[in-house]
C-alpha positions as CSV (number, residue, x, y, z in Angstrom):
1,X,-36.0,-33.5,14.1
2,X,-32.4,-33.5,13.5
3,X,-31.8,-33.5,9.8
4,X,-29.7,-36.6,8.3
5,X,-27.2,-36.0,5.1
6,X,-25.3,-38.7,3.8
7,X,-22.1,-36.0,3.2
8,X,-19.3,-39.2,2.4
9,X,-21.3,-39.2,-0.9
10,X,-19.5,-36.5,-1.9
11,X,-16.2,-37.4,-1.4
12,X,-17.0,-40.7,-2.8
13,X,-18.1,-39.6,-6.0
14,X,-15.2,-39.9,-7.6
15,X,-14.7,-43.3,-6.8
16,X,-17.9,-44.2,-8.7
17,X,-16.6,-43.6,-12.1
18,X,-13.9,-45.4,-11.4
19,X,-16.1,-48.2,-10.5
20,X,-17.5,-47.8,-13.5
21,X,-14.5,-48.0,-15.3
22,X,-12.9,-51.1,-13.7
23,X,-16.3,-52.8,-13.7
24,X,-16.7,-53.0,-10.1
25,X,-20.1,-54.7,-8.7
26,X,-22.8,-52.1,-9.5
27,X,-23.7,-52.9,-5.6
28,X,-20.4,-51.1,-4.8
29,X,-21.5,-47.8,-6.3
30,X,-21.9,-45.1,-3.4
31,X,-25.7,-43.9,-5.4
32,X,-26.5,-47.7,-4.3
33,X,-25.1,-47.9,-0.9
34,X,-27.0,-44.7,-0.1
35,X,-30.5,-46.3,-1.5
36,X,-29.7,-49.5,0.8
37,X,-29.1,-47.0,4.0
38,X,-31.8,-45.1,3.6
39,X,-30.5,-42.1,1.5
40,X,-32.7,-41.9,-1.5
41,X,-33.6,-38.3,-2.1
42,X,-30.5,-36.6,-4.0
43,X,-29.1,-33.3,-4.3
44,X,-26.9,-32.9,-7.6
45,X,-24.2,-29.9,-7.3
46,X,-22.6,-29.4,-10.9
47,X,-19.4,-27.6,-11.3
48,X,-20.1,-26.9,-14.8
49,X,-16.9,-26.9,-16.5
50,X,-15.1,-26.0,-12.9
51,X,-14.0,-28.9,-10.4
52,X,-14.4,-29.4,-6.6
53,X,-11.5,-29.5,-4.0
54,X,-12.1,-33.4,-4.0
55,X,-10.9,-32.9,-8.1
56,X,-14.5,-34.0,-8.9
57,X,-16.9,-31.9,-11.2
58,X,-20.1,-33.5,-9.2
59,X,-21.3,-33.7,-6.2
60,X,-24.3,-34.9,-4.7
61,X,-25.9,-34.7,-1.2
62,X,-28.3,-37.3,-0.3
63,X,-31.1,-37.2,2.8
64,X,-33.1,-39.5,4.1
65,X,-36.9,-38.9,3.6
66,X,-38.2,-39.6,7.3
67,X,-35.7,-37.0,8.7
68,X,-37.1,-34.0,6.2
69,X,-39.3,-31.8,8.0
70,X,-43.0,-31.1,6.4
71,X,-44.7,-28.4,5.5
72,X,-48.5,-27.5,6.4
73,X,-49.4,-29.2,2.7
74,X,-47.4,-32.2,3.9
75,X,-44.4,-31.9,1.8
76,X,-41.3,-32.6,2.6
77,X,-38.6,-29.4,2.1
78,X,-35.0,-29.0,2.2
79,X,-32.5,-26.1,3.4
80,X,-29.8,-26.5,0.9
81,X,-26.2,-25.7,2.2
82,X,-23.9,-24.3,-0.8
83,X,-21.2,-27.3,-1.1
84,X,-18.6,-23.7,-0.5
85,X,-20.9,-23.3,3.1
86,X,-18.1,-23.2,6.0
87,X,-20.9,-25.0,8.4
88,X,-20.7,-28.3,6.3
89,X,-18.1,-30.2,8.2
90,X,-16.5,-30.4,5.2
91,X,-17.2,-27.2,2.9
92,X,-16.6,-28.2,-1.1
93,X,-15.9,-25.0,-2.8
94,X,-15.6,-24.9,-6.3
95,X,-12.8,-23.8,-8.3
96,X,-12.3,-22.6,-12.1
97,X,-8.7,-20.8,-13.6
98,X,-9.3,-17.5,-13.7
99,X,-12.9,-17.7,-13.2
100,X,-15.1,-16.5,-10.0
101,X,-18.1,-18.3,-9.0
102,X,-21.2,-16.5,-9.4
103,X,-23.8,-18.6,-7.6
104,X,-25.3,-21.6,-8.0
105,X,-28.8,-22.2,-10.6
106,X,-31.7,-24.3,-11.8
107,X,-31.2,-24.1,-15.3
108,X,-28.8,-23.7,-17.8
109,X,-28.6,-23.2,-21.9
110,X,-26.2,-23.2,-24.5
111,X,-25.4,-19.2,-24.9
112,X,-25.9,-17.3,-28.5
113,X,-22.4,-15.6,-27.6
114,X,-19.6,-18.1,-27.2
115,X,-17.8,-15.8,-25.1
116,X,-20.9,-16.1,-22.6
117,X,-20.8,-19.9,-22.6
118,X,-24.3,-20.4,-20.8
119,X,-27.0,-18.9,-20.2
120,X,-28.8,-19.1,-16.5
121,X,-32.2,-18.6,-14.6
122,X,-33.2,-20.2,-11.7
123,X,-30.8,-18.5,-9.1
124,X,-30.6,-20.4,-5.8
125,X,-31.1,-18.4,-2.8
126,X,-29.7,-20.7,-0.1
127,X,-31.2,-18.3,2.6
128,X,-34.5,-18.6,1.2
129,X,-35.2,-20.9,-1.0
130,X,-36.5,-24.4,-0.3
131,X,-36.5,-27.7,-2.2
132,X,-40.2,-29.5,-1.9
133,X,-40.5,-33.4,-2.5
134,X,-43.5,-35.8,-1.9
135,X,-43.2,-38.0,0.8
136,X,-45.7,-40.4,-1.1
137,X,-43.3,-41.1,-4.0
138,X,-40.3,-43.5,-4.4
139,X,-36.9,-41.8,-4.5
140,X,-33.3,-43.7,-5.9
141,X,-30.2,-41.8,-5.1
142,X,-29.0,-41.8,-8.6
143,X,-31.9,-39.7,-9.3
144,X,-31.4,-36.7,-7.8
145,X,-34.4,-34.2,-7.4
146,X,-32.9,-31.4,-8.5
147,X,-29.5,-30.5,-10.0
148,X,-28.1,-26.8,-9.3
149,X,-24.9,-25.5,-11.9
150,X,-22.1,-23.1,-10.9
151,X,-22.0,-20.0,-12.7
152,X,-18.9,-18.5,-13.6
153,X,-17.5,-15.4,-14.9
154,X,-13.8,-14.5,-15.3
155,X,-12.0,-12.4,-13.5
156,X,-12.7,-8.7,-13.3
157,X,-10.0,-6.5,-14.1
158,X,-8.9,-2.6,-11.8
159,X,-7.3,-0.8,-14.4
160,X,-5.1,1.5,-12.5
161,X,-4.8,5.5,-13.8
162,X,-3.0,8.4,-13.9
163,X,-5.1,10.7,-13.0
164,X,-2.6,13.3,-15.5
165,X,-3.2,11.9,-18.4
166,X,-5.9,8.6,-18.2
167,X,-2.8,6.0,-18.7
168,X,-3.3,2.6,-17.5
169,X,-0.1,1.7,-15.2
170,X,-0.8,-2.0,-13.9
171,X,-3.7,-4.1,-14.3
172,X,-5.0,-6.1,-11.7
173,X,-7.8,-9.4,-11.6
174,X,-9.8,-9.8,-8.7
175,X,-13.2,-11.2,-7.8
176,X,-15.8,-8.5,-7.3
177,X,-17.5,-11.2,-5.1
178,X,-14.7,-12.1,-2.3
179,X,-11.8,-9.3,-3.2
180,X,-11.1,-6.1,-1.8
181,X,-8.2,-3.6,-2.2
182,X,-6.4,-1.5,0.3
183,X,-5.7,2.4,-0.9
184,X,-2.3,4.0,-0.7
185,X,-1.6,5.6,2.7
186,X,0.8,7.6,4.3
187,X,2.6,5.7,7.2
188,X,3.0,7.6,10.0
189,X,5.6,5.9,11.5
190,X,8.1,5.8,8.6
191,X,7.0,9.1,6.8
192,X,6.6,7.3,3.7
193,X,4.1,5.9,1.6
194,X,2.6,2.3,1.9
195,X,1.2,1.2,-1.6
196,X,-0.6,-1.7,0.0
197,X,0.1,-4.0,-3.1
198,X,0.0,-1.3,-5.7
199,X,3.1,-0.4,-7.8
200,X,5.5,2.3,-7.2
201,X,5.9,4.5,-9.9
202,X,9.5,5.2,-10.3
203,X,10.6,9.3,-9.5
204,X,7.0,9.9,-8.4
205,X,5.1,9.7,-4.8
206,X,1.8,8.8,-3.9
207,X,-0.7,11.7,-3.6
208,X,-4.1,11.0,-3.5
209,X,-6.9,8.8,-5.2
210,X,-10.4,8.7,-6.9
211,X,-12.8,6.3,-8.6
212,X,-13.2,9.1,-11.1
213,X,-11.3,11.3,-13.4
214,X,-12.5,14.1,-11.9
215,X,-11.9,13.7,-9.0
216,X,-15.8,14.1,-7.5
217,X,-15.1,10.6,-5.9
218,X,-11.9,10.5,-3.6
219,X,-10.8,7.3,-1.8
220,X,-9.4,7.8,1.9
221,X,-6.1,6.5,2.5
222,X,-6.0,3.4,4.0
223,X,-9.7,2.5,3.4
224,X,-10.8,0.0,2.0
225,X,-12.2,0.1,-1.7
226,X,-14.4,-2.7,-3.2
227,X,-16.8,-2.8,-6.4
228,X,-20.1,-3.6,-5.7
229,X,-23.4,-4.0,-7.5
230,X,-21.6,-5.2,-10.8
231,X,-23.3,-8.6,-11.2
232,X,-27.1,-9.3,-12.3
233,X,-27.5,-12.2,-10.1
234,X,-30.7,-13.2,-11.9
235,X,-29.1,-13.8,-15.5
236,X,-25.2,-14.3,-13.5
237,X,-24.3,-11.6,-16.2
238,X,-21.7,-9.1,-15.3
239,X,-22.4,-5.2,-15.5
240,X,-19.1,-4.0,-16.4
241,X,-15.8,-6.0,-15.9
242,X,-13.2,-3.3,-15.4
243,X,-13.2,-1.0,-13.0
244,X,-10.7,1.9,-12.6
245,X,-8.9,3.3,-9.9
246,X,-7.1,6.7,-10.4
247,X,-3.8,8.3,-8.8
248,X,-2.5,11.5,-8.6
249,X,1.2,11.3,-8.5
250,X,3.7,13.9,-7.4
251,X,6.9,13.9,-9.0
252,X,9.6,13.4,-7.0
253,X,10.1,11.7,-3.6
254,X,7.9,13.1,-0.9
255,X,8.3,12.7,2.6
256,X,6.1,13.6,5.4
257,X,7.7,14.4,8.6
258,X,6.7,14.3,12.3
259,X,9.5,13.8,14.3
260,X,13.6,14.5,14.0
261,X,13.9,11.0,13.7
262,X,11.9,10.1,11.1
263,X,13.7,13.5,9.4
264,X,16.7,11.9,9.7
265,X,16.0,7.9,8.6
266,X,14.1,9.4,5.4
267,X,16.9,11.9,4.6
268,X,19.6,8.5,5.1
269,X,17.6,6.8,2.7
270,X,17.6,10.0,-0.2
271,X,21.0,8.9,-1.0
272,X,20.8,11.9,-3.9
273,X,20.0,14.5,-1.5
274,X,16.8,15.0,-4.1
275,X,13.6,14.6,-1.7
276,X,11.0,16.6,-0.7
277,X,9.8,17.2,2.7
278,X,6.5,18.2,4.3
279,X,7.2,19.2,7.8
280,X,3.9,18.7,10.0
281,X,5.3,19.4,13.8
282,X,8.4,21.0,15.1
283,X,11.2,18.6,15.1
284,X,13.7,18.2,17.9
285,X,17.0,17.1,17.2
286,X,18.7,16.7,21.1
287,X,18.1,12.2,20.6
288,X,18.4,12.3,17.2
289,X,21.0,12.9,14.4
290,X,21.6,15.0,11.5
291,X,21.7,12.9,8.0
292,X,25.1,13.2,7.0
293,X,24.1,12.8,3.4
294,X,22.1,16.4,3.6
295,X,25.7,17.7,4.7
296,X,27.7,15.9,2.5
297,X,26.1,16.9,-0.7
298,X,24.2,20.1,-2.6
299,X,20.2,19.7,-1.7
300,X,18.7,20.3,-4.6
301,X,14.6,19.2,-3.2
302,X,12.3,20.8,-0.8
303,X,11.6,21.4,2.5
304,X,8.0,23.0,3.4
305,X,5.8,22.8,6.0
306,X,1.9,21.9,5.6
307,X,0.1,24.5,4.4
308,X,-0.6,28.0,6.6
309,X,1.9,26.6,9.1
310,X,5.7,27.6,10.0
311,X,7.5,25.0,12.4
312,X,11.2,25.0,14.0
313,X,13.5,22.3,13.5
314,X,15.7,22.8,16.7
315,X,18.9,21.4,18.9
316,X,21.0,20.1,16.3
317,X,24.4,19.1,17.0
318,X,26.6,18.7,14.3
319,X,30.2,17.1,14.5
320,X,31.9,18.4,11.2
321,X,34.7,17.2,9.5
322,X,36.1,16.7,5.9
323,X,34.7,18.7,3.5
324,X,31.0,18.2,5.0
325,X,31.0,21.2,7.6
326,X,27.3,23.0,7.6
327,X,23.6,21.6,7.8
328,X,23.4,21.2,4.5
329,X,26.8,21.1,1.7
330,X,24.6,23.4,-0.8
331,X,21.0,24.7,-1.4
332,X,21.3,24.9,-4.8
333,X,19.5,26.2,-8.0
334,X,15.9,25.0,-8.0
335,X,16.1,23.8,-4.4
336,X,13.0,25.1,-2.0
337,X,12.7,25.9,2.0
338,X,9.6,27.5,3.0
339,X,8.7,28.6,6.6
340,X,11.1,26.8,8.7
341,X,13.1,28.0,11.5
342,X,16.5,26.2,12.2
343,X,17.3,27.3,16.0
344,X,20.6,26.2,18.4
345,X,22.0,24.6,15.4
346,X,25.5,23.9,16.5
347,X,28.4,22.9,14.1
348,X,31.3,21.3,16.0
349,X,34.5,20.9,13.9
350,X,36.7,18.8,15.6
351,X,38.6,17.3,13.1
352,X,40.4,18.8,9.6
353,X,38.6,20.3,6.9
354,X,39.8,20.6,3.6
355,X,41.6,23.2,1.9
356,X,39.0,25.3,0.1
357,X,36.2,24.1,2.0
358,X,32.6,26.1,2.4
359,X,31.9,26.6,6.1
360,X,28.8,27.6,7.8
361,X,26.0,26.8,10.4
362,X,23.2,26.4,7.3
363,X,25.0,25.3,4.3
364,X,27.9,25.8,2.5
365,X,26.7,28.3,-0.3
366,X,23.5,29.2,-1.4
367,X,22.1,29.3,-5.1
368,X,20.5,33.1,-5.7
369,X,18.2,30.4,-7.8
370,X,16.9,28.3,-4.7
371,X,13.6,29.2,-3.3
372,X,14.1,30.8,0.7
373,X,10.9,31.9,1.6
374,X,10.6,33.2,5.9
375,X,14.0,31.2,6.6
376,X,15.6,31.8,9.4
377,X,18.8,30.9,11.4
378,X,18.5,31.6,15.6
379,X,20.5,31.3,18.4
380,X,23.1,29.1,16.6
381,X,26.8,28.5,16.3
382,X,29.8,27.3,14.6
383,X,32.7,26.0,16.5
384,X,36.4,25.0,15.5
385,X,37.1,22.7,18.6
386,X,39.7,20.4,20.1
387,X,41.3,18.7,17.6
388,X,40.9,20.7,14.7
389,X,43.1,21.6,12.2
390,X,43.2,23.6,8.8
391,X,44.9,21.4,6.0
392,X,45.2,25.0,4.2
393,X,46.2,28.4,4.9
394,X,42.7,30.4,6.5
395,X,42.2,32.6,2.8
396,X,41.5,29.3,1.5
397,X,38.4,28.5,3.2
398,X,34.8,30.3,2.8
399,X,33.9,30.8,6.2
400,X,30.5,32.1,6.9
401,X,27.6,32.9,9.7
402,X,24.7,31.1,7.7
403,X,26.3,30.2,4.6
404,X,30.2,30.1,3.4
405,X,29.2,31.0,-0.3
406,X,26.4,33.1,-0.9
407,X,24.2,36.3,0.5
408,X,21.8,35.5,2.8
409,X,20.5,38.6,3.2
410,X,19.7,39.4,-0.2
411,X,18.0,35.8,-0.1
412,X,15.9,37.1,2.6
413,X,17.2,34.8,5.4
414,X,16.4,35.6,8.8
415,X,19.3,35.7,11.3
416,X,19.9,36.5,14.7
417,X,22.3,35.7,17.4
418,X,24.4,33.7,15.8
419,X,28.7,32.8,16.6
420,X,31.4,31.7,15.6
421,X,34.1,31.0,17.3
422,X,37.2,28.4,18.5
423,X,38.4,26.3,21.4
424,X,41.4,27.7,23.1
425,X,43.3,23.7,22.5
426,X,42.3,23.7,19.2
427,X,45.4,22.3,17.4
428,X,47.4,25.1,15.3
429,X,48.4,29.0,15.6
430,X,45.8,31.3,17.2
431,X,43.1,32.6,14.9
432,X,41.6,36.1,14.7
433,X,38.3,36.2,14.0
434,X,36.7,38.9,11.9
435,X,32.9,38.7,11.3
436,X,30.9,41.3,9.1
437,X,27.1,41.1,8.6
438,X,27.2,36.5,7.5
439,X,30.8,36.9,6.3
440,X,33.4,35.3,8.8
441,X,37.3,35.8,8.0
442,X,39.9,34.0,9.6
443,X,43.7,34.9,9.8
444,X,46.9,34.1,11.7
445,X,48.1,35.8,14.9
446,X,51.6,37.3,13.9
């Protein structure tokens, strides 16, 4: 038997008070128009200090006693459907500011904590639950058989931590009920890190993340993190309101790196030449470019590669000019590069350099202070081409193999079969070229 609801009596709900007010005929009231169709046994949904999408605080769903099914006692029952259930054809949910509703109950009283507002028993299990009426008795629509109250509780709060030293950075409200958050992940496309709606923390990069503070409970990127089992559905009392998440921060910006390309967009975007870079493959250059920035100015971050691996970071092509003529304009004091191979790095000068210009395939000089640990230069070159042209006289320029200031072999960098040399149209007298061990001197043929 097909179940009948007389649903326009919610929407029309509102309309009664009004009637009310403008002292419509009492006829005219919906509760009355049910009663005359047939709809006398009532369902009363109270918002309870919250309102419905219809900007009522009420509703009420009345049925029509000869469509109820019977039980073997010969009651009638009836399935509730939540007025928030997406199988009404038109779902009611209820709404409060800054409140989340809890679920829907029998009974309500006045709370001994005003904070608490009410207290509830009677929780409605819409799955379960039935409502039984007898068939034998005489129903009216204003009358409804039983009345079920939202219960509400504010909005939980995700305080979120550093895992250092316990400080809350941002706080965030959410409902334990329908809300989920997203944890921080690496993005391997970009090489950077997605905060999925949490905040960056300024000079510091994502590490890692854990529901504790120490660290026994760690979050994986990307997943998905939610707070369950924080409401006592019987009483519609909360557990515990906040919840923490905690961060572990590196300081700095942190990169990690897959491809040449993605080398070279992050390095673009570290306009200070400052970053720090995990290397997690070998990188090929020969479709990509080298960041001019890295060339242009002294690199004072890190390069490394994942731990227990060494990678090669191959066929660069480099066309010099200016004052930016190496890989890199300076590794300098406190700068790191760990287990990385730079191999057929070629520098191409083709234009003028300045007078007093560092020239070299890696950088232009080296801190003793930087951090070189199994570095090494292969197969490489550095080339004054067509075009070029020295603004100064040769004794003004540091010209070197690996590095134009600096020792790279008291830094322990590797090299091997590595030139330097020029283009017979180069513009300008012939050269001689004089290279000892990295050090490359250029003079004048008489």
């Amino acid at each position: 038997m097909k179940l009948k609801i007389k649903a326009a009596v919610i929407a029309l709900l509102c309309l009664t008070f009004l009637a009310f007010a403008t002292g419509c005929d009492v006829w005219d009231i919906p509760y009355d128009v049910n009663d005359t169709e047939g709809y006398t046994v009532s369902v009363r949904y109270d918002a309870n200090g919250g309102h419905f999408e219809t900007g009522t605080t009420i509703i009420v769903d009345s049925y029509s006693m000869d469509s109820l099914p019977k039980n073997s006692d010969g009651m009638a029952e009836i399935a509730l459907i939540a007025p928030e259930n997406e199988t009404r054809t038109n779902p009611f949910s209820a709404r409060k500011n800054n409140h989340f509703l809890v679920g829907w109950y029998e009974t309500r009283e006045a709370a001994e904590k005003a904070e608490n507002e009410f207290k509830y028993s009677g929780y409605w299990d819409f799955e379960k639950d039935r409502v039984t009426v007898d068939p034998s008795k005489e129903y009216t629509a204003n009358k409804p058989v039983i009345t079920l109250y939202a219960a509400w509780l504010p909005l939980f709060e995700l305080e979120v931590c550093d895992i250092e030293t316990g400080k809350c950075l941002e706080t965030l409200t959410f409902n334990p009920l329908t809300d989920s958050f997203t944890a921080p992940q690496w993005d391997k496309t970009t090489g950077t890190v997605r905060m999925n709606g949490f905040e960056k923390r300024e000079g510091y990069t994502f590490n890692s993340c854990y529901l504790d503070a120490d660290k026994n409970v760690p979050v994986e990127e990307g997943s998905t993190v939610t707070f369950p089992d924080l409401i006592d559905f019987e009483t519609a009392t909360a557990k515990s309101t906040t919840c923490k998440l905690y961060i572990q921060w590196d300081k700095g910006n942190w990169f990690r790196i897959e491809t040449a390309k993605q080398f070279a967009v992050c390095a673009k975007s570290d306009i200070n030449a400052d970053g720090n870079y995990i290397i997690m493959a070998d990188l090929d250059f020969e479709d990509s470019f080298w960041p001019e920035n890295l060339s242009a100015k002294e690199f004072t971050g890190s390069i490394t590669c994942t731990e227990g691996n060494s990678f090669t970071m191959k066929n660069i092509t480099r066309n010099a000019s200016g004052s930016a003529v190496a890989l890199f304009g300076g590794i300098s004091e406190g700068a790191r590069i760990e287990n990385i191979t730079f191999e057929n790095a070629n520098i191409i000068v083709s234009k003028g350099i300045k007078g007093g210009t560092s020239c070299a395939i890696l950088a232009g000089s080296i801190s003793d202070k930087a951090t070189l640990e199994n570095l090494a230069v292969k197969n490489s070159s550095f080339v004054l081409s067509s075009g070029f042209g020295l603004t100064g006289q040769p004794e003004e320029y540091a010209f070197g193999l690996v590095c134009g200031i600096g020792d790279p072999d008291a830094l322990g960098i590797t090299y091997e079969e590595l030139t330097f040399d020029y283009t017979e149209d180069f513009i300008g007298t012939k050269l001689i070229i004089a290279i000892d061990g990295n050090t490359v001197t250029l003079s004048k043929e008489a």
